[in-house]
C-alpha positions in Angstrom: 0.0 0.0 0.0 1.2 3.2 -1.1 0.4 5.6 1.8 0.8 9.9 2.3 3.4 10.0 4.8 3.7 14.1 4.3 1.2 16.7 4.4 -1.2 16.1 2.0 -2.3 19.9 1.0 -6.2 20.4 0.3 -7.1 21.8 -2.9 -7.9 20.9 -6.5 -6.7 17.2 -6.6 -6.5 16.4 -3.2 -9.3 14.2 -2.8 -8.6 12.6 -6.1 -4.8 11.7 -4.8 -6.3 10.5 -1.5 -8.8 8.2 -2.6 -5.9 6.7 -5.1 -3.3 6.5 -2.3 -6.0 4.4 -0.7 -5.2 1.8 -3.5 -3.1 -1.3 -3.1 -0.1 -1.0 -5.0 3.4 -2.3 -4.4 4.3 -2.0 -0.7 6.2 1.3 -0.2 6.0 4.6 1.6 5.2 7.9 -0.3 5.0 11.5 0.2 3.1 13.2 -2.2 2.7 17.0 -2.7 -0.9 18.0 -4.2 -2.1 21.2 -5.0 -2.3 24.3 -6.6 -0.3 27.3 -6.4 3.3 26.1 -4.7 6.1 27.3 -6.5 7.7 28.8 -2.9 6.0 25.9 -1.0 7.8 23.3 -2.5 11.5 24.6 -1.2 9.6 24.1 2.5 7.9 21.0 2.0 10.8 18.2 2.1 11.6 15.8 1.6 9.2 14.8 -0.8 8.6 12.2 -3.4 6.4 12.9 -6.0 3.7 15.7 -6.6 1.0 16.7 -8.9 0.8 20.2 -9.2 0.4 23.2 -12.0 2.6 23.3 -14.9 3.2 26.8 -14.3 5.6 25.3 -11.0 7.4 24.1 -13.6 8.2 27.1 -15.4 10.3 28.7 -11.7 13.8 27.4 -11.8 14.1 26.8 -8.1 11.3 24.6 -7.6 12.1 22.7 -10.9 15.6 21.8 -9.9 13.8 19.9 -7.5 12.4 17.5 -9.6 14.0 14.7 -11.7 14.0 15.8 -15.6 11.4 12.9 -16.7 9.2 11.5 -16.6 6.5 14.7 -16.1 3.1 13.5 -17.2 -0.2 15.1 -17.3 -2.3 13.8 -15.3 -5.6 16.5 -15.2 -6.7 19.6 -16.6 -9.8 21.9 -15.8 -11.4 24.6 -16.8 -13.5 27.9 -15.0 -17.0 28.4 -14.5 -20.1 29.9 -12.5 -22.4 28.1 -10.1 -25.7 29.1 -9.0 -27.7 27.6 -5.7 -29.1 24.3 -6.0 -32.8 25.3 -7.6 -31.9 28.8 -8.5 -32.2 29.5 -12.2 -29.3 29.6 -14.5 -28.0 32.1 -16.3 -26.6 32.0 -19.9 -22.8 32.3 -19.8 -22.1 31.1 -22.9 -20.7 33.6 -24.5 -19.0 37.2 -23.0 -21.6 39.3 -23.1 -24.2 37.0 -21.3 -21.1 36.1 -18.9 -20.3 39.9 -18.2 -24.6 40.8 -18.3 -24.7 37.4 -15.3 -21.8 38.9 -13.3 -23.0 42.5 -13.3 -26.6 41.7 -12.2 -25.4 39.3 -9.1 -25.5 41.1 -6.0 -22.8 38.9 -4.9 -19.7 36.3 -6.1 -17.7 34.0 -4.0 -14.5 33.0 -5.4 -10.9 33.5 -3.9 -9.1 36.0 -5.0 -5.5 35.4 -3.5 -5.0 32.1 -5.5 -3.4 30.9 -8.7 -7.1 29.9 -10.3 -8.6 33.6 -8.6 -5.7 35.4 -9.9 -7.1 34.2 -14.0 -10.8 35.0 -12.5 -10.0 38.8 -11.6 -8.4 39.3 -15.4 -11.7 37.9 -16.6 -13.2 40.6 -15.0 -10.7 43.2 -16.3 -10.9 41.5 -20.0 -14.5 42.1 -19.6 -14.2 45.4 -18.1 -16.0 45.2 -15.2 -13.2 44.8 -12.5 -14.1 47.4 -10.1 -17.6 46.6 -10.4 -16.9 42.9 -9.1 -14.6 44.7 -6.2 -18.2 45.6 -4.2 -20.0 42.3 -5.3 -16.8 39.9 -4.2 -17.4 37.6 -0.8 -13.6 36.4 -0.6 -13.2 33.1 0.8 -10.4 31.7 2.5 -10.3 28.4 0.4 -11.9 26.6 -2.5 -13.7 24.2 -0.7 -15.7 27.4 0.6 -16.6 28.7 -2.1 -19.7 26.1 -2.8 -20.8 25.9 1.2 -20.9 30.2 0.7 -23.5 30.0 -2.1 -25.5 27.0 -0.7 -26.2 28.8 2.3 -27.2 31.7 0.0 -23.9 34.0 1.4 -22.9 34.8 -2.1 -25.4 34.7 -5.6 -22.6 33.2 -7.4 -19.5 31.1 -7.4 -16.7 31.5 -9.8 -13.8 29.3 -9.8 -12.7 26.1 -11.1 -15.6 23.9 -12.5 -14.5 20.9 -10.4 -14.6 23.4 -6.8 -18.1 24.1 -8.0 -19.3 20.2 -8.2 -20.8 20.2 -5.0 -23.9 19.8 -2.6 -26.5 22.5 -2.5 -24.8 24.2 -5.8 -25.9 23.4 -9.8 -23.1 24.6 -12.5 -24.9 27.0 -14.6 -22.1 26.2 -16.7 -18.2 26.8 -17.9 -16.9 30.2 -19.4 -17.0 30.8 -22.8 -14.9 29.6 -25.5 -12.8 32.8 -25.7 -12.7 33.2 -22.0 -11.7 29.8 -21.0 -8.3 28.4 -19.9 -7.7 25.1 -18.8 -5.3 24.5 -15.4 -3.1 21.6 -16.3 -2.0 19.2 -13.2 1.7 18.0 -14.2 3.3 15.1 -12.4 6.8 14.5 -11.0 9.3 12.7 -9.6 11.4 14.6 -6.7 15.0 14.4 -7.9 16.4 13.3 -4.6 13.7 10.4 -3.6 15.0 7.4 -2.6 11.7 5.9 -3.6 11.6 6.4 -7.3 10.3 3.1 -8.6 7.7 3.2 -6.3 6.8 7.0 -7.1 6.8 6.2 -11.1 4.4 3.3 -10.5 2.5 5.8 -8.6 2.4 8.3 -11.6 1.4 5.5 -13.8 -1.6 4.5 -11.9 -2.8 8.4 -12.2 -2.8 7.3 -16.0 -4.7 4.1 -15.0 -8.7 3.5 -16.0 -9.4 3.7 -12.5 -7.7 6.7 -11.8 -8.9 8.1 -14.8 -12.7 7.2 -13.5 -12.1 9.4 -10.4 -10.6 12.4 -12.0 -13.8 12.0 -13.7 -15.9 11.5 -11.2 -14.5 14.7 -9.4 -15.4 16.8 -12.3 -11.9 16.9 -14.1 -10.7 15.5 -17.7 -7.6 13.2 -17.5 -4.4 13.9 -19.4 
């Protein structure tokens, strides 16, 4: 059994690493780094073995020492998106206008702003030039897995944030951004270049790629590769 002997982080594909940790593999002891925006956290957090993560981690030099040059695989991408409360009607967002017309008209959006996947949510707004008028309507929150619990409880009209954050009880998609809006956040996997586990952390990147792994990137509202 592969099991997380560091921190695993909560965000994006932490569930999804957690329930395939909890698969029997070959006997060996892993720590794997999950999450989303951890360029700087990565020099903190070791030792380490593998980690799914961004590409754009992969892009700073420090943190991409720390990695072995292959293999790094894809394992997940998602895109953006708006959810309403469960029963509330939906709004057309599919293309700018009716995206811009949805977000001006909310009297409220729950999203978080100090983030990696907030960070491409605020240019939205400035692309569609309504960025101070989301300043008065935003309900920050201090994590994605609060952003659908916010708008269930009827704390914020909206959520906007990664489609997958916005699968969730007592929230409905009302659906992804538009075409020209959207951009997909890739999850890239990798071997930590000084692991003294790195047969065992490969065969855990290859089971990311497996059908059944595959299934529960699905299942939690993300497409594989």
């Amino acid at each position: 059994m592969i099991k997380p002997t560091g921190k695993l982080l909560t965000t994006a594909l932490s569930g999804i690493i957690a329930m395939t940790l909890a698969t029997p593999l070959h006997a060996a002891e892993l720590k794997v780094i999950a999450g989303g925006s951890m360029t700087a956290l990565l020099n903190k957090l070791t030792p380490f073995d593998a980690v799914v993560v961004p590409f754009d981690v992969f892009e700073n030099a420090a943190a991409k020492a720390l990695f072995a040059s292959e293999p790094i695989i894809d394992i997940a991408r998602v895109g953006y998106g708006v959810a309403v409360r469960a029963g509330a009607r939906k709004p057309d967002i599919s293309t700018p206008d009716g995206l811009k017309k949805t977000l001006l008209d909310a009297k409220s959006i729950a999203f978080v702003p100090a983030s990696a996947a907030g960070a491409y949510v605020t240019k939205v707004f400035e692309r569609l030039g309504i960025a101070e008028e989301m300043k008065a309507r935003t309900k920050v929150q201090a994590g994605p897995p609060q952003i659908a619990p916010a708008v269930a409880r009827g704390e914020a009209e909206l959520g906007v944030f990664l489609t997958n954050v916005l699968i969730a009880p007592g929230v409905e998609l009302a659906g992804p951004f538009p075409a020209e809006l959207q951009q997909e956040l890739v999850f890239t996997s990798a071997i930590a270049a000084d692991t003294k586990e790195a047969e065992a952390a490969s065969a855990f990147i290859d089971y990311l790629k497996s059908p059944a792994a595959t299934a529960t990137i699905k299942a939690g509202g993300m497409t594989p590769g």
